[in-house]
C-alpha positions in Angstrom: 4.2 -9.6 -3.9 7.4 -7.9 -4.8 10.8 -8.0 -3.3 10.3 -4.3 -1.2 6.7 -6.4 0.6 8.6 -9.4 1.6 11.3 -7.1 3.3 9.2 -4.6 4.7 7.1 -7.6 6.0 10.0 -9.6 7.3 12.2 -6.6 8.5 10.1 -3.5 9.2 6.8 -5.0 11.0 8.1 -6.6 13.8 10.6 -3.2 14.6 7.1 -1.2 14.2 4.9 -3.5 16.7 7.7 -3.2 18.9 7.7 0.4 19.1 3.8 0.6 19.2 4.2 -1.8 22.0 6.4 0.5 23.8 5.2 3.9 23.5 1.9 2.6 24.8 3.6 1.1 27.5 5.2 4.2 28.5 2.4 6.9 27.7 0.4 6.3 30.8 4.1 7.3 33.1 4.4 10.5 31.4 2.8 13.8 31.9 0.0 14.5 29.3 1.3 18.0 28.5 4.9 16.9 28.4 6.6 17.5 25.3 7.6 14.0 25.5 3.8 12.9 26.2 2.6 15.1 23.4 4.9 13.5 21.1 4.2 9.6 22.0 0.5 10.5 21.8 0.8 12.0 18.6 3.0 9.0 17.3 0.0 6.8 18.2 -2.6 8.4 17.2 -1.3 8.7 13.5 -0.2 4.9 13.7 -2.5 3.7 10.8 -0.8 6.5 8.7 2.7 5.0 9.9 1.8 1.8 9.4 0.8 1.7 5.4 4.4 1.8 5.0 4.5 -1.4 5.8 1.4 -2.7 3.9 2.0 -0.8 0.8 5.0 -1.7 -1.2 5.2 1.6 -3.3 5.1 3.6 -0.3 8.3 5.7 0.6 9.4 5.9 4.0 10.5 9.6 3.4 9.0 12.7 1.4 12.0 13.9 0.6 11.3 13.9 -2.9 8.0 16.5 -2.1 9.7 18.4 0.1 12.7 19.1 -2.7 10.0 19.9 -5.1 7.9 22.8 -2.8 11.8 24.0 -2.1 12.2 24.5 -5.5 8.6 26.3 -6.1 9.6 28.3 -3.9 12.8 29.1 -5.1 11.9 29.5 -8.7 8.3 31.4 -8.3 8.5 33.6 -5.1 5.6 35.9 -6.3 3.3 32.8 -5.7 4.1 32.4 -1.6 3.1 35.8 -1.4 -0.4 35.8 -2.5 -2.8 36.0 0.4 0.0 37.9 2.5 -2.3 41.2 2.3 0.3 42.8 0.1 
């Protein structure tokens, strides 16, 4: 595979099993409710999602780009955010 596969697979795996590893390590000392609990249990329960970066080459790590794109929706056609606002 390509250059970004072999880092990712070299690099980025073994940092990601690590922190699996540690979050469910430390979930069972926390309080459920915790904001701390609800964010290590949320972390691990989207863990397949976080994990295609690693298996998929063309996959960024960051939506950046997206998010830059609805900003600028927004910006440039306001009339359309406000459709279904009742008004």
């Amino acid at each position: 595979m390509g250059e970004r596969y072999k880092l990712r697979q070299e690099q980025s795996k073994p940092i990601l099993n690590e922190l699996k590893e540690y979050l469910a390590g430390i979930e069972s000392k926390l309080l459920p409710e915790s904001f701390m609990g609800r964010a290590i249990r949320y972390t691990l329960t989207q863990w397949d999602s976080l994990y295609r970066y690693v298996e998929i080459p063309e996959a960024e790590i960051d939506i950046n780009s997206v998010e830059r794109q609805i900003a600028i929706g927004r910006k440039n056609f306001p009339i359309c955010w406000k459709c279904g606002e009742g008004s």
